[in-house]
VOVOTI-231617 format. One record per residue (C-alpha): x, y, z; residue number from 1. Coordinates in nm, 4 decimals, decimal comma. Example, Ala and Ser with C-alpha at 12.3 -4.5 7.8 and 13.67 -1.06 7.14 Angstrom:
REM VOVOTI-231617
<pt X="1,2300" Y="-0,4500" Z="0,7800" n="1"/>
<pt X="1,3670" Y="-0,1060" Z="0,7140" n="2"/>
END
This chain:
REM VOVOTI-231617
<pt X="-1,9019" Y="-1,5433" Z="-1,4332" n="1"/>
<pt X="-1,9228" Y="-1,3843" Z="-1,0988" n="2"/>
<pt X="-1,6136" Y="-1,1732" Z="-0,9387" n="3"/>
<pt X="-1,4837" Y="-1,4315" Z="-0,6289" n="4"/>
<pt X="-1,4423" Y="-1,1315" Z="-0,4066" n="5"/>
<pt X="-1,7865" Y="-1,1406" Z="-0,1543" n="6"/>
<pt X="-1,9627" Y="-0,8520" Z="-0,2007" n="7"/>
<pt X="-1,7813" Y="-0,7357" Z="-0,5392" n="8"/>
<pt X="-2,0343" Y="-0,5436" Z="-0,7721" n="9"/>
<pt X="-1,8282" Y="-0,6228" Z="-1,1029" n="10"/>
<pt X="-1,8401" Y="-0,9218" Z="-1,3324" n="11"/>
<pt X="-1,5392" Y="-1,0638" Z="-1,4174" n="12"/>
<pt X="-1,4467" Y="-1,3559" Z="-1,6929" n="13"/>
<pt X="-1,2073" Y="-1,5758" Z="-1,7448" n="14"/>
<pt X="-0,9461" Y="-1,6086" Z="-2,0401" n="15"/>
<pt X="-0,6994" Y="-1,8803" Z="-2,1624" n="16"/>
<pt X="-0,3665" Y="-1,7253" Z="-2,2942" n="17"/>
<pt X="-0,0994" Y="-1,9480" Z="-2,4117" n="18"/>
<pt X="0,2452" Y="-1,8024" Z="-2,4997" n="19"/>
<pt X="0,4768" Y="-2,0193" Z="-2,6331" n="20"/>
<pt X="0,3497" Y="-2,3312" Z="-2,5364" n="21"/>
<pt X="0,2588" Y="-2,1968" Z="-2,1362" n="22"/>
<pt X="-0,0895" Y="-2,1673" Z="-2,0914" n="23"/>
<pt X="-0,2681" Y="-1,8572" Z="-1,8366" n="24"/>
<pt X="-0,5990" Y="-1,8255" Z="-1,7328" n="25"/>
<pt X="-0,6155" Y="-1,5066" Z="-1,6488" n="26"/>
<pt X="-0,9477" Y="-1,3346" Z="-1,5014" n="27"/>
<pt X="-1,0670" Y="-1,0303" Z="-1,6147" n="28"/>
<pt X="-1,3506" Y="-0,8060" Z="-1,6141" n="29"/>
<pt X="-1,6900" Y="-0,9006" Z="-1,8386" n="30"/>
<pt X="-1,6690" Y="-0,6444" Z="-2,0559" n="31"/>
<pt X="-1,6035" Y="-0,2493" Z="-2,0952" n="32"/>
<pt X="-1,9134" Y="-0,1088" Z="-1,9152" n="33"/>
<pt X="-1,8314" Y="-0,1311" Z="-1,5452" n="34"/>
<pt X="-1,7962" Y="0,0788" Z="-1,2979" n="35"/>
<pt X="-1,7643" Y="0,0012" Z="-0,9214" n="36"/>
<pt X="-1,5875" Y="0,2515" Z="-0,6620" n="37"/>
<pt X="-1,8049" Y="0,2094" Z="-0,3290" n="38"/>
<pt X="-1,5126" Y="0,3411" Z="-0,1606" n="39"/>
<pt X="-1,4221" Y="0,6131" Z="-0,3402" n="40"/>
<pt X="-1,0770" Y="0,4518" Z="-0,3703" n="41"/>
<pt X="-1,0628" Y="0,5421" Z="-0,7582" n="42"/>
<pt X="-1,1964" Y="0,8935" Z="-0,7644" n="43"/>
<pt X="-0,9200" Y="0,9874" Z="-0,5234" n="44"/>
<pt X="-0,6920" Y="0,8267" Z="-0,7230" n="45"/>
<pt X="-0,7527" Y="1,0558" Z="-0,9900" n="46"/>
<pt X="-0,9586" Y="0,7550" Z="-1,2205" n="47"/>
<pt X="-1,2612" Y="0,8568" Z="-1,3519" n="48"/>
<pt X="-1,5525" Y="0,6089" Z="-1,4057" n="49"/>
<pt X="-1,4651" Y="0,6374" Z="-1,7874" n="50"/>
<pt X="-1,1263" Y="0,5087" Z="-1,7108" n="51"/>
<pt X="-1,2200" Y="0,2487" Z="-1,4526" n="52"/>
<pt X="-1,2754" Y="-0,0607" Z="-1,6142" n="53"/>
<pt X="-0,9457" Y="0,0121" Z="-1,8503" n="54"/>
<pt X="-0,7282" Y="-0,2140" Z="-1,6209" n="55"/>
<pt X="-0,9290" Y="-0,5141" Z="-1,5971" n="56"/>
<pt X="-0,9118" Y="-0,6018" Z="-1,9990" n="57"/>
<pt X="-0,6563" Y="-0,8100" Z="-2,1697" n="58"/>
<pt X="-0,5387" Y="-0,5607" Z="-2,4651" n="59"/>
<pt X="-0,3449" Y="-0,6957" Z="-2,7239" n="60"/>
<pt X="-0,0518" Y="-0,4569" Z="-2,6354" n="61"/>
<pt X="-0,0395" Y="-0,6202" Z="-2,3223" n="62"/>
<pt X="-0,0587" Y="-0,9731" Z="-2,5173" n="63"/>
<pt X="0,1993" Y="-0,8710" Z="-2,7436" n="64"/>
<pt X="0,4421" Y="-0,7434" Z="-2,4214" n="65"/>
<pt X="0,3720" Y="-1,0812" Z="-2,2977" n="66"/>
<pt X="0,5076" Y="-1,2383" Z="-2,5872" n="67"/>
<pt X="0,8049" Y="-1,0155" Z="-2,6003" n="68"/>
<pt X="0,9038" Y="-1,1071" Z="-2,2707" n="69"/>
<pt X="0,8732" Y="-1,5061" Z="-2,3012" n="70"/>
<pt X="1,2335" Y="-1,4794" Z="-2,4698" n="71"/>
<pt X="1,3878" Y="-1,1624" Z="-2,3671" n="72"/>
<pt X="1,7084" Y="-1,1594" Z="-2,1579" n="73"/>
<pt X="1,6541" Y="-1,0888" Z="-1,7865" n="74"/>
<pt X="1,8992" Y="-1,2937" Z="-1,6437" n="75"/>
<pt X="2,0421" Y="-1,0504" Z="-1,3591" n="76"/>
<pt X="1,8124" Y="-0,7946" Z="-1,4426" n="77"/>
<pt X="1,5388" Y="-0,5518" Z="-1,1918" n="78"/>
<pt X="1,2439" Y="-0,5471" Z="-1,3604" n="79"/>
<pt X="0,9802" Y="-0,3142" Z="-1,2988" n="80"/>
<pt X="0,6576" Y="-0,2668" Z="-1,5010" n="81"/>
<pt X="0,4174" Y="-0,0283" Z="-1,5192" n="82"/>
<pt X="0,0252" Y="-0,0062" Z="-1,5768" n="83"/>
<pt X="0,0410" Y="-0,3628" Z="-1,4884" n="84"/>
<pt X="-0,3166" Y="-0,3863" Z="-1,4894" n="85"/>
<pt X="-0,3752" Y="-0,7999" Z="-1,5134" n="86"/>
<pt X="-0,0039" Y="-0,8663" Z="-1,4652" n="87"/>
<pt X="-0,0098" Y="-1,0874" Z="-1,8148" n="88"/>
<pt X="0,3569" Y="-0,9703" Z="-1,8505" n="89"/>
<pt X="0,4427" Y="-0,9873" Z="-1,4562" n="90"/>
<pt X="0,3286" Y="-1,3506" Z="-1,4278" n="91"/>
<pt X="0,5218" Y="-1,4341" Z="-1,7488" n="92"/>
<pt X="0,8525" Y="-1,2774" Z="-1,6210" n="93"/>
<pt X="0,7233" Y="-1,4592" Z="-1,2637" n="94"/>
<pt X="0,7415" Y="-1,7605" Z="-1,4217" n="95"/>
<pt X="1,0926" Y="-1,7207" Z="-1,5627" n="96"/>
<pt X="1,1813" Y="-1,6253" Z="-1,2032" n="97"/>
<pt X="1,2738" Y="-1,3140" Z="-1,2860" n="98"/>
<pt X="1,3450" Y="-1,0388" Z="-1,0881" n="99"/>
<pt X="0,9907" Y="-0,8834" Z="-1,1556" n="100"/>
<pt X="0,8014" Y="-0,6085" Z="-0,9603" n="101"/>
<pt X="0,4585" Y="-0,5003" Z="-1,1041" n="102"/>
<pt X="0,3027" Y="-0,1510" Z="-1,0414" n="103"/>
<pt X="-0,0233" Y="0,0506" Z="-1,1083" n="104"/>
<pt X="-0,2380" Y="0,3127" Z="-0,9622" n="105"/>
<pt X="-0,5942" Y="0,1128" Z="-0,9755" n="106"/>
<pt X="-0,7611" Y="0,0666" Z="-0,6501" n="107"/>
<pt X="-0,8108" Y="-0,3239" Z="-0,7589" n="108"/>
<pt X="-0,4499" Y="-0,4010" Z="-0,9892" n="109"/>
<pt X="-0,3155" Y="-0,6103" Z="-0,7253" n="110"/>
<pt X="-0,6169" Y="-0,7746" Z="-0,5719" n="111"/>
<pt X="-0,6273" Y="-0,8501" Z="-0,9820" n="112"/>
<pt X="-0,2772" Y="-0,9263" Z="-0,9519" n="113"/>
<pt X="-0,2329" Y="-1,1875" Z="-0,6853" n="114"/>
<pt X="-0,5632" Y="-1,3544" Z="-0,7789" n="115"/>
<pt X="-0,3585" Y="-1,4332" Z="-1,1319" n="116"/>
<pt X="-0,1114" Y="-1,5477" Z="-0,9849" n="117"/>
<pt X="-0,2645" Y="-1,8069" Z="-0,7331" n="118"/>
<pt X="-0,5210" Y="-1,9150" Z="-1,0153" n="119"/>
<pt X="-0,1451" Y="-2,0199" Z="-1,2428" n="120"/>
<pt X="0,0347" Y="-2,1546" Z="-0,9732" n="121"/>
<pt X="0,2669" Y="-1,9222" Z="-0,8961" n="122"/>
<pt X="0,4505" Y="-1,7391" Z="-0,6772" n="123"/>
<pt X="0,2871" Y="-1,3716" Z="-0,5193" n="124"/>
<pt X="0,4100" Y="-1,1095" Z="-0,7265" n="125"/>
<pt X="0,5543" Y="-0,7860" Z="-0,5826" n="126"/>
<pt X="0,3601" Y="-0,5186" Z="-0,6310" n="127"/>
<pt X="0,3849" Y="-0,1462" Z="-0,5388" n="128"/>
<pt X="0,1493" Y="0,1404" Z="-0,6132" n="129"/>
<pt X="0,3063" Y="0,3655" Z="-0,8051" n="130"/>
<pt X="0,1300" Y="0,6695" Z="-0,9229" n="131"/>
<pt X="0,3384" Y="0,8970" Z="-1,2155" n="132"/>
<pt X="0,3328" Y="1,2124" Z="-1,0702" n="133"/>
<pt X="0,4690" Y="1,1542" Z="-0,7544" n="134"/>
<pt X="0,8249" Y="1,1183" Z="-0,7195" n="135"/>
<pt X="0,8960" Y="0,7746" Z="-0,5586" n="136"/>
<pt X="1,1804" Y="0,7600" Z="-0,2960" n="137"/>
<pt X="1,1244" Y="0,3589" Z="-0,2235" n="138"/>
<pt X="1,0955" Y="0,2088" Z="-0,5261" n="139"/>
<pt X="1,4352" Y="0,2509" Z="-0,6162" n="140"/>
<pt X="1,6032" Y="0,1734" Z="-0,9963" n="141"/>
<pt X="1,5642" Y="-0,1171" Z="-1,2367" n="142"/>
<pt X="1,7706" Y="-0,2203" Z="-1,5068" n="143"/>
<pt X="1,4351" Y="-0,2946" Z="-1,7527" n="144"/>
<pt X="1,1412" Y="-0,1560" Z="-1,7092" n="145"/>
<pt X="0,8291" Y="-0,2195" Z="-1,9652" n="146"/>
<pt X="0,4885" Y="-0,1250" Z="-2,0217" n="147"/>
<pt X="0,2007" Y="-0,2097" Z="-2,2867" n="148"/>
<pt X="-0,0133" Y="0,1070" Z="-2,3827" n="149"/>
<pt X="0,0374" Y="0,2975" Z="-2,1483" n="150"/>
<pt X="0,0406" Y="0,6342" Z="-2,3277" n="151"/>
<pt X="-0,3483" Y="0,7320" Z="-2,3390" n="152"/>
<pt X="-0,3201" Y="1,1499" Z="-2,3769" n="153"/>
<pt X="-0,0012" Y="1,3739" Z="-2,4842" n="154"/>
<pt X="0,0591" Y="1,4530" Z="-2,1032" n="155"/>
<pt X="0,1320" Y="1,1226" Z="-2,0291" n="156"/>
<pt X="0,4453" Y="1,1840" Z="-2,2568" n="157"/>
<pt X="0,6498" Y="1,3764" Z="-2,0371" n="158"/>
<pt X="0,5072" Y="1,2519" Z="-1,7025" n="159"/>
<pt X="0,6428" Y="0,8807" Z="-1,8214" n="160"/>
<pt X="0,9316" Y="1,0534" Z="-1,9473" n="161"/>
<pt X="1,0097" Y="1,1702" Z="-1,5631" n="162"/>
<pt X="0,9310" Y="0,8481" Z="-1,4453" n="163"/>
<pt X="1,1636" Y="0,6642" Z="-1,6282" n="164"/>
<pt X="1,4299" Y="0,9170" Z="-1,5475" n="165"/>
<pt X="1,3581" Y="0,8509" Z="-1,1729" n="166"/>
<pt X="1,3847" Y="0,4722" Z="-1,2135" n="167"/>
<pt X="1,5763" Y="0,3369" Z="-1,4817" n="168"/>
<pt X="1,9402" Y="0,2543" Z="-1,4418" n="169"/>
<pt X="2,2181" Y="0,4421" Z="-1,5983" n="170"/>
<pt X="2,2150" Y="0,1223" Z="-1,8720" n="171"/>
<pt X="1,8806" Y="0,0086" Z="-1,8406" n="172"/>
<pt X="1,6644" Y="-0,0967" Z="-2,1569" n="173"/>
<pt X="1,2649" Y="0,0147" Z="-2,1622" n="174"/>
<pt X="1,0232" Y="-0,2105" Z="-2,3473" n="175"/>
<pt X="0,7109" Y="-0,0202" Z="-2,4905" n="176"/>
<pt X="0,4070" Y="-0,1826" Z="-2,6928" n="177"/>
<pt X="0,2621" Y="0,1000" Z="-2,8662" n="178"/>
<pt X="-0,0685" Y="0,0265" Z="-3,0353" n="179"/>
<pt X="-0,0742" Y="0,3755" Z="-3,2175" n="180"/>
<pt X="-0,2301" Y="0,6168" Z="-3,0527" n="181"/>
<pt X="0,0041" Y="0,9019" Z="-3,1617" n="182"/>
<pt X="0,2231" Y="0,9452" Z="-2,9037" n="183"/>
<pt X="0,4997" Y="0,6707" Z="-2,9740" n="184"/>
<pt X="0,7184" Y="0,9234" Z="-3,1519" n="185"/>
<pt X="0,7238" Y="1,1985" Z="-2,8909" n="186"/>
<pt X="0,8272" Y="0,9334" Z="-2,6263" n="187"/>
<pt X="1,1287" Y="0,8802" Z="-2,8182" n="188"/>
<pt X="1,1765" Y="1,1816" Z="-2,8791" n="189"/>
<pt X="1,1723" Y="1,2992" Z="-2,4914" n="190"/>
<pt X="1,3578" Y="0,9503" Z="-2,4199" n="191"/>
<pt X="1,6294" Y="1,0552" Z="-2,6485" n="192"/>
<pt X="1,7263" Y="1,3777" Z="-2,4564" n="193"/>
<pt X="1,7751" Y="1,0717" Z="-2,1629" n="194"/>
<pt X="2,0611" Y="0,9441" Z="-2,3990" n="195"/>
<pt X="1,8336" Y="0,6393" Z="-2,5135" n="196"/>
<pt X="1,8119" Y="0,5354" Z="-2,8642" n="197"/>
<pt X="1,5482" Y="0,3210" Z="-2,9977" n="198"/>
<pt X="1,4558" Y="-0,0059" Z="-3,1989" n="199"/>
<pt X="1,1111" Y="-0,0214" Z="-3,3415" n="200"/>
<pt X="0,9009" Y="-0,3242" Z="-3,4684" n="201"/>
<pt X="0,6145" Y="-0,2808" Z="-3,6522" n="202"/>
<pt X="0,3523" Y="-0,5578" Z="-3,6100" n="203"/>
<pt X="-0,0376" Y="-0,6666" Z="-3,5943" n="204"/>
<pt X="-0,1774" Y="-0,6687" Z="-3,2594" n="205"/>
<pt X="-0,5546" Y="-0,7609" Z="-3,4024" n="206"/>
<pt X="-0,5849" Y="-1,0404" Z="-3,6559" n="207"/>
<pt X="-0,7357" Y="-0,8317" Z="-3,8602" n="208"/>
<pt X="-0,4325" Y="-0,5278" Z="-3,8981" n="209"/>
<pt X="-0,2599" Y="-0,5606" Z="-4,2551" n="210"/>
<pt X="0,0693" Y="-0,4176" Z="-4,2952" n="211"/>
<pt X="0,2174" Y="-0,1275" Z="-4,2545" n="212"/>
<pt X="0,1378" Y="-0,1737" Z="-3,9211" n="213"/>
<pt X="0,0480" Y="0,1012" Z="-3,7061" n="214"/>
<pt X="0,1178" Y="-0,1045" Z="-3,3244" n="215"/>
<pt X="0,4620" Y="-0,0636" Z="-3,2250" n="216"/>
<pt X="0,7064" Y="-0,2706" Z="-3,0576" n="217"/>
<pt X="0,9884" Y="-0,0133" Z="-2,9261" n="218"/>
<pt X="1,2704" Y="-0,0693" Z="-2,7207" n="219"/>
<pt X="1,4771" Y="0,1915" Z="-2,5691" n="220"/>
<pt X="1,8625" Y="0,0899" Z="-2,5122" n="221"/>
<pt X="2,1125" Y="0,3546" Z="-2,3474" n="222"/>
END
């Protein structure tokens, strides 16, 4: 189907998630091939047209974050998440009426966002732009703070490493869905010089993984 932004030069689609017996329809772009930056908006953002259309798909790391966060405990809790991209996680927590802020560096994340959000009946979401390499002095700290995939190259490591040292609370928890790319291990391994320690889950995020699982479920405690 067409994007419902006039003048968009994207396709976008729409997709039925339910978790737990809540249903989403969450819109997302056609397919991997797209590439639209009229602007400029993403190039000086740093996003290449390779990377572009990375936001606008529902991965199953961010289905299985989702999931995660259906049940978790976030009674009294900030919440911040990063790489937001469709907010699947965001509008879950949003629903629980948590204390949720999303975040991202896309040009479109919270157009993306909010759209999401009106089309499941809820509630705007906060957002805030929140690139990794620049230190943040508004955002403030959060007492949980999750992402789904967000480790993509072995630089990313140590520049979510910072970020997370920036944000998180002297007892906060981080959520991580780790599909395997390689670079699960070194987080916790720069996370435990932060005085976390870590849980891990293995588990299939395709239907077709067989076990031992190579996605990750890891949560960081301190």
């Amino acid at each position: 189907m067409p994007d419902d932004r006039p003048g968009a030069e994207y396709r976008t689609r729409l997709i039925d998630v339910s978790l737990s017996g809540d249903d989403y329809r969450i819109r997302a772009l056609a397919d991997r091939q797209q590439y639209a930056d009229p602007d400029g908006l993403a190039e000086r953002a740093g996003i290449s047209s390779a990377q572009w259309c990375l936001f606008g798909q529902l991965w199953p790391a961010g289905r299985i974050l989702a999931a995660a966060m259906v049940e978790f405990d976030v009674a009294g809790k900030r919440i911040l998440e990063i790489g937001c991209g469709l907010g699947l996680s965001s509008l879950v927590l949003q629903r629980r009426r948590a204390d949720i802020t999303a975040s991202d560096h896309h040009p479109l994340a919270e157009q993306f966002l909010r759209g999401n959000a009106a089309r499941n009946g809820l509630p705007i979401v906060t957002y805030h732009d929140l690139p990794w390499l620049t230190a943040d002095i508004v955002l403030g700290r959060f007492d949980l703070i999750i992402g789904s995939d967000v480790l993509y190259e072995h630089r990313h490591v140590a520049q979510l490493a910072a970020l997370l040292e920036r944000h998180a609370r002297d007892g906060a928890e981080i959520m991580i869905t780790d599909p395997g790319r390689g670079f699960g291990n070194p987080l916790s391994h720069a996370l435990h010089d932060q005085d976390y320690r870590v849980d891990e889950a293995r588990c299939a995020f395709e239907d077709t993984d067989r076990a031992p699982y190579r996605g990750r479920l890891l949560h960081y405690r301190r």
